[in-house]
C-alpha positions as CSV (number, residue, x, y, z in Angstrom):
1,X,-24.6,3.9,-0.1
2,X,-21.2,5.0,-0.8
3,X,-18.8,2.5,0.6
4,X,-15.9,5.1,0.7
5,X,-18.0,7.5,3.5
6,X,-16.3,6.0,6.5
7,X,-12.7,6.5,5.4
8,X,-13.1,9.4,3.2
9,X,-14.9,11.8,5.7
10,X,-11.7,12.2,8.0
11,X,-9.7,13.8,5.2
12,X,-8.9,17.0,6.6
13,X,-8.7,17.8,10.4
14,X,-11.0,17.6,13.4
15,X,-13.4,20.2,12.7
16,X,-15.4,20.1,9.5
17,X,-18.8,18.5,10.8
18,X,-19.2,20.5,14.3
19,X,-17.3,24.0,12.6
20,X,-17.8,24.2,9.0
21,X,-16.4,24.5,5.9
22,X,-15.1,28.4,7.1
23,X,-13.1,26.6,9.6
24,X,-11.7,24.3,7.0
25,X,-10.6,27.0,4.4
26,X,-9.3,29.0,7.1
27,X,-6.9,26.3,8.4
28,X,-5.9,25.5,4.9
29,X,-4.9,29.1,4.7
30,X,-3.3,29.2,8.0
31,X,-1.2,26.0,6.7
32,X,-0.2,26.4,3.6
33,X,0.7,30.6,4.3
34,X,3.3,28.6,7.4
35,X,4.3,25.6,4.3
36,X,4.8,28.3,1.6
37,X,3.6,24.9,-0.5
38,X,1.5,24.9,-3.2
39,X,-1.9,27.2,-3.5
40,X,-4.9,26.8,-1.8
41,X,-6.5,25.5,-5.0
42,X,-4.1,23.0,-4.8
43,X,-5.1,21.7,-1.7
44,X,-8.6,22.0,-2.5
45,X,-8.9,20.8,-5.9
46,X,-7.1,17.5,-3.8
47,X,-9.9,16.8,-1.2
48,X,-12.8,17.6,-3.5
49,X,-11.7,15.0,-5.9
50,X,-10.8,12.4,-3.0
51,X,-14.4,13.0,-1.5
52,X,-16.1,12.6,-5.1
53,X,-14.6,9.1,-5.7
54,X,-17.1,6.9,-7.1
55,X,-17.4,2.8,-4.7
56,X,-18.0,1.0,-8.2
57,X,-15.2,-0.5,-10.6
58,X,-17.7,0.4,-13.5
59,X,-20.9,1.1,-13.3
60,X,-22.0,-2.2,-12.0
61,X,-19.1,-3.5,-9.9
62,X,-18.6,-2.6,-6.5
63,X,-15.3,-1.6,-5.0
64,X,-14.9,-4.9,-3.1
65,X,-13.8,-7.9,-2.3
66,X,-16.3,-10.2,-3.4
67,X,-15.8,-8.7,-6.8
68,X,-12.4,-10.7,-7.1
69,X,-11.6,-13.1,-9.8
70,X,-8.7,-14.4,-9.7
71,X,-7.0,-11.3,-10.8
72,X,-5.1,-9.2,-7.8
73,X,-6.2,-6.1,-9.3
74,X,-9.0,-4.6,-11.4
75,X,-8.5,-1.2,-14.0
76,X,-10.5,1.6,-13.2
77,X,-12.2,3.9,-15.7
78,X,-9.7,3.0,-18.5
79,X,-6.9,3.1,-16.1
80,X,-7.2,6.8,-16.3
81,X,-6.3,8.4,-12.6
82,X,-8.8,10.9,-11.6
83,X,-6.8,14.2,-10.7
84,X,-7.8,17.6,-12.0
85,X,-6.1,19.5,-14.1
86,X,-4.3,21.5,-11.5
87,X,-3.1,19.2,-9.6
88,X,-1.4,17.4,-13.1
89,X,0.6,20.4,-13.6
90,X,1.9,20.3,-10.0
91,X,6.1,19.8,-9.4
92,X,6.2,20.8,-6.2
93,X,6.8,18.1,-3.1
94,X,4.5,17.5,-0.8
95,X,2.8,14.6,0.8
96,X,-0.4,14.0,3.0
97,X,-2.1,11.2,5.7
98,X,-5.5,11.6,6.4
99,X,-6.1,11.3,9.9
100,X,-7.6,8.0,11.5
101,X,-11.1,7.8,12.2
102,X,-13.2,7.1,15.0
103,X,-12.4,3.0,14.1
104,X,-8.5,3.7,13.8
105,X,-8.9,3.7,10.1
106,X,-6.5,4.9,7.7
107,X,-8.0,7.3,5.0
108,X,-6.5,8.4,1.6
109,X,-2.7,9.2,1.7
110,X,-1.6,11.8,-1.4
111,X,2.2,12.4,-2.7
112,X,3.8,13.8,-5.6
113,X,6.7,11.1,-5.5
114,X,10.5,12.3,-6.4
115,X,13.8,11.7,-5.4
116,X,13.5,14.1,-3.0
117,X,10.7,12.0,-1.0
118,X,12.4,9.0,-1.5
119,X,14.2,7.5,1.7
120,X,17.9,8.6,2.3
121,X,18.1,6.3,5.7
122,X,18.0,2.5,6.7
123,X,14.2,0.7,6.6
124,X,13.6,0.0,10.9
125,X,11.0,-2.1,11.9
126,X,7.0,-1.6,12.2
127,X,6.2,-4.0,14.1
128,X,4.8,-2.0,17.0
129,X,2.2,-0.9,15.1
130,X,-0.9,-2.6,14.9
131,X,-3.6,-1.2,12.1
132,X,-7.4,-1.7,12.4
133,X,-8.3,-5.4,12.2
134,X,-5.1,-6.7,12.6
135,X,-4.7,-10.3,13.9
136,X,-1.9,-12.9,14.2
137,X,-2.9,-15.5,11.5
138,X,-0.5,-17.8,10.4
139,X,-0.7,-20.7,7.5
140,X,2.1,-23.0,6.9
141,X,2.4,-24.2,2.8
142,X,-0.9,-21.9,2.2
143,X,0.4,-18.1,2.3
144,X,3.8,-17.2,1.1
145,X,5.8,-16.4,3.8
146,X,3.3,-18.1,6.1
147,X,2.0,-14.8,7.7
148,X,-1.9,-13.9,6.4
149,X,-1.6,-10.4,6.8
150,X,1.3,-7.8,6.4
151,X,1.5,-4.3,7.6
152,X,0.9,-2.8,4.1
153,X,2.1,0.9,3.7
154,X,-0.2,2.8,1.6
155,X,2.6,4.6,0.3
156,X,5.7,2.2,-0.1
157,X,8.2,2.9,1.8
158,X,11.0,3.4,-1.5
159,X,8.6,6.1,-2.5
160,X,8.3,8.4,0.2
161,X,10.7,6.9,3.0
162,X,7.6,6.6,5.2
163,X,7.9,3.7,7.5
164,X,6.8,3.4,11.0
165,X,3.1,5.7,9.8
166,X,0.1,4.6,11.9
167,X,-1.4,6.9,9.1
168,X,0.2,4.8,6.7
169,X,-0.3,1.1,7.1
170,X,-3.4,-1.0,6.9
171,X,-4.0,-5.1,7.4
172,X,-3.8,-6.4,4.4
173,X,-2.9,-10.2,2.9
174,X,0.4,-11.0,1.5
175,X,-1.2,-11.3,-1.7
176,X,-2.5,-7.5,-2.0
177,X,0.8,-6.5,-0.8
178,X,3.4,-8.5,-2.7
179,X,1.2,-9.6,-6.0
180,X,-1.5,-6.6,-5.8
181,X,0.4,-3.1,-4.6
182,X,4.3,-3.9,-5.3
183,X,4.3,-4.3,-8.4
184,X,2.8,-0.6,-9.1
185,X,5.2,0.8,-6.6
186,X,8.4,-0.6,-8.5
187,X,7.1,1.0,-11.8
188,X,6.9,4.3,-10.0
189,X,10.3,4.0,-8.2
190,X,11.8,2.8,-11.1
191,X,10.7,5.4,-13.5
192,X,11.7,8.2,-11.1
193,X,14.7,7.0,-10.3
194,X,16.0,6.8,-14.3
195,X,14.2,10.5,-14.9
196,X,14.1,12.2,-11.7
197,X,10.6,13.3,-12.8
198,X,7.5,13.6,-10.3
199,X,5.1,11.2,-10.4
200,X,1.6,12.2,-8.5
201,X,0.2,9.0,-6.1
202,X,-2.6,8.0,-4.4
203,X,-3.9,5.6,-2.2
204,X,-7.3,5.1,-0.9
205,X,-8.2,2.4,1.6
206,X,-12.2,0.9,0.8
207,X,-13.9,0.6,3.9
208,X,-17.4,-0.8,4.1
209,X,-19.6,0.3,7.0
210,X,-17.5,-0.3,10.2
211,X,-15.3,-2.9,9.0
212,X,-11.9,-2.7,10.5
213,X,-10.1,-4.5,7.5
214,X,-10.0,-2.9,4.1
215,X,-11.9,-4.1,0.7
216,X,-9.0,-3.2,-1.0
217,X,-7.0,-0.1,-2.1
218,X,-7.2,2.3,-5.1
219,X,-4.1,3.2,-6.6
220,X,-3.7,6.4,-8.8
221,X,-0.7,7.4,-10.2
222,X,0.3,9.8,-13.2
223,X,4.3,11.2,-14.3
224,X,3.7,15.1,-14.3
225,X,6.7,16.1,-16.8
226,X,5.9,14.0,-19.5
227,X,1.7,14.1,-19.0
228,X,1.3,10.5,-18.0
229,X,3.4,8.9,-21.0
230,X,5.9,7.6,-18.3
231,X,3.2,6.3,-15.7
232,X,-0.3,6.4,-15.2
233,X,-2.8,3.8,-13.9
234,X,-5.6,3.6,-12.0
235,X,-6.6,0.0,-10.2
236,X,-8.4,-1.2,-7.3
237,X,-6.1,-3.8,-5.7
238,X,-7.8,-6.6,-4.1
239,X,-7.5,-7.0,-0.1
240,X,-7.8,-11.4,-0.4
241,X,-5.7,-14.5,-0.1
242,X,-6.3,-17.6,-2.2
243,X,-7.8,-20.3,-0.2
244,X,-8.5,-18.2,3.1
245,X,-11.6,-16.6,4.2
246,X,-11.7,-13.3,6.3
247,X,-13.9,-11.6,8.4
248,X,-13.7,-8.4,7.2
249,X,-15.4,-6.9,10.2
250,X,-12.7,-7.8,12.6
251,X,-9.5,-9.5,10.8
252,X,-10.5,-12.9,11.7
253,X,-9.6,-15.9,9.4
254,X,-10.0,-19.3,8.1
255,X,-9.1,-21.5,5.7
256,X,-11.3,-22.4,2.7
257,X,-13.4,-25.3,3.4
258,X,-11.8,-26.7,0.2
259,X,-7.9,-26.3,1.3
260,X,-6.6,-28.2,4.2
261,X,-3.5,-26.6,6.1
262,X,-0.6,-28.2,4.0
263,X,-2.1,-30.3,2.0
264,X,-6.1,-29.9,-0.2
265,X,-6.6,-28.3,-3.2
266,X,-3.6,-25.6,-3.6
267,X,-2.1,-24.4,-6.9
268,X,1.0,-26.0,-8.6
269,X,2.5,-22.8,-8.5
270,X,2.1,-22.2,-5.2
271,X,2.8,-25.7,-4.3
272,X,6.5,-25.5,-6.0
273,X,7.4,-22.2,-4.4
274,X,6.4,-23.9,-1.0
275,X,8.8,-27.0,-1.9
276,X,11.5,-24.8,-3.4
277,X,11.6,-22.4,-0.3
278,X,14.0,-22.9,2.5
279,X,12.6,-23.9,5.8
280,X,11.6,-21.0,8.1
281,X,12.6,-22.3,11.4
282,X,16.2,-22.5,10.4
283,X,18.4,-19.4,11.0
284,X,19.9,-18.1,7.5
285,X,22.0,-15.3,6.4
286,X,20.3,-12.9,4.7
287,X,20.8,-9.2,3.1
288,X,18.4,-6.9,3.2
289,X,17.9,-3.7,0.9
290,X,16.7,-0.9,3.4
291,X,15.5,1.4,0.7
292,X,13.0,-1.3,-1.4
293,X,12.6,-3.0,2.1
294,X,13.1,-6.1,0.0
295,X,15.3,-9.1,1.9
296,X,18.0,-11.8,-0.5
297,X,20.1,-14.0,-0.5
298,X,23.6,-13.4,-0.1
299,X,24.5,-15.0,-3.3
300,X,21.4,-13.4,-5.5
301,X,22.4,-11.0,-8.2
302,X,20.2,-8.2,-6.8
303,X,22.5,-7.6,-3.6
304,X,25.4,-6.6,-6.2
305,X,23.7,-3.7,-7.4
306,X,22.2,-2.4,-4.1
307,X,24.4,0.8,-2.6
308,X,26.1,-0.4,0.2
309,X,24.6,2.3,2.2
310,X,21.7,0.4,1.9
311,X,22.8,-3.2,2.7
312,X,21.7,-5.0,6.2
313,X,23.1,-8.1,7.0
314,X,20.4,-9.9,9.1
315,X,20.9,-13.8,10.3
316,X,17.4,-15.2,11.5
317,X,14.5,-16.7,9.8
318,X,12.4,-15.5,6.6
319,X,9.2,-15.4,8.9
320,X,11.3,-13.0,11.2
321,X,11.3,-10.6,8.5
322,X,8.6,-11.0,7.1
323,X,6.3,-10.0,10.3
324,X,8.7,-7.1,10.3
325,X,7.4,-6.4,7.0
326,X,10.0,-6.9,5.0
327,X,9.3,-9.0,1.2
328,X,11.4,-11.6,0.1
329,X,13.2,-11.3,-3.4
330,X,11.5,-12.6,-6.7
331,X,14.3,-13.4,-8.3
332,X,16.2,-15.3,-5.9
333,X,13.2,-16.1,-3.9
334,X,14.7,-16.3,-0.1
């Protein structure tokens, strides 16, 4: 059974099952005639390849969690996106949210990043919404930043200046969000900020059955103007945290039977980023970057080069931030 029915199905709006395809096409018309973006084909050629997306890593591996090894990510089909033709010929903005589903599901969200998608205003908190599956878990020493699970936008928020989306963000761990999905969204901001190419993205939450947490998310992106050279992946990103179990069905966690709450079997370099970190509790000054939504130190290298249009000066703790959703440094490591 395809694992991606749930959260694929919901793609275009209310409608399709009870009114047909007719209806569809015709409010596709409708919409884009009103947009003046894009041809229908466009639009088209974008659901049909979403809905066609294959729940297997290769032809034996299934597009979940229990597939992980140790690895945040796994490459897809050679790391080869899988957009049409069409749609890698496209310069022209525009970006799409599936609508939730029965569950309150996020389903695949679709952008041609550019500058002109990319935010022009300060990063404000998301902490009022809560994503299917979300629960409170917290694990001193064991999860950087303490916090199991962020509120992980599908689309970053430097890419498309999307914050505060309930189309947008899904539970998931701090380890798909920080190790797993930033990574591949810095190598897309940062090639379209030195080119001011396009770069076409998309994100597709797993879902399997009626599980309210995600298996993972599959990341797609290809630089239009230069026919992938620039950028182009394709990955699954892994929706886990070393030494925690979860519940996939509802959010719920524990840890490992092997790791004990500061203390068992955890990894030296998770143990020295644990000892090197300041303690949480304590209120600290602290900058933050509202377009990368990335927090520093006053003192870190990093703060210099940010615009000051986009400096926050914030004075709390790092877990304050953090549940907001903002990610701490790498280099200076907050």
């Amino acid at each position: 059974m395809n694992i991606l029915k749930d959260n694929i199905k919901n793609n275009l709006k209310y409608g399709r099952d009870k009114l047909g395809h007719g209806f569809i096409i015709a409010v596709l018309i409708v919409s884009i005639m009103l947009s003046g973006c894009g041809s229908l084909n466009d639009y088209i050629d974008g659901y049909n390849n979403a809905s066609s997306e294959g729940s297997r890593l290769n032809d034996n591996v299934e597009l979940s969690h229990k597939s992980y090894q140790d690895s945040p990510y796994q490459v897809l089909s050679n790391n080869k996106p899988e957009f049409t033709k069409k749609q890698k010929r496209n310069t022209k903005v525009f970006e799409k949210y599936s609508r939730l589903d029965s569950l309150g599901r996020c389903g695949v969200a679709f952008a041609n990043i550019c500058q002109e998608l990319m935010p022009d205003s300060e990063r404000t908190g998301i902490g009022m919404i809560k994503p299917s599956g979300w629960q409170t878990a917290k694990y001193n020493g064991v999860v950087d930043g303490n916090y199991l699970y962020n509120r992980c936008h599908l689309i970053g928020f430097q890419l498309a200046g999307e914050n505060a989306n309930e189309k947008n963000l899904i539970t998931g761990t701090r380890y798909m969000n920080v190790e797993g999905m930033l990574p591949f969204e810095d190598e897309v901001a940062a090639y379209v900020k030195k080119t001011d190419n396009h770069v076409l993205y998309r994100v597709t939450p797993v879902f399997k059955g009626k599980n309210l947490v995600a298996e993972g998310v599959k990341m797609e992106a290809y630089s239009v103007e230069d026919k992938g050279k620039g950028v182009c992946f394709n990955v699954f990103v892994y929706n886990v945290q070393p030494y925690i179990t979860i519940d996939y069905t509802n959010g719920n966690s524990r840890l490992s039977s092997d790791v004990k709450e500061n203390g068992g079997s955890i990894d030296s370099k998770s143990k020295n980023a644990n000892k090197n970190r300041k303690s949480t509790s304590k209120s600290t000054k602290y900058v933050i970057n509202t377009n990368t939504g990335k927090f520093h130190l006053p003192s870190c290298s990093s703060v210099a080069d940010t615009l000051a249009k986009n400096k926050k000066v914030f004075n709390g703790n790092r877990e304050q931030l953090i549940s907001d959703g903002y990610m701490p440094c790498k280099r200076c490591n907050p």
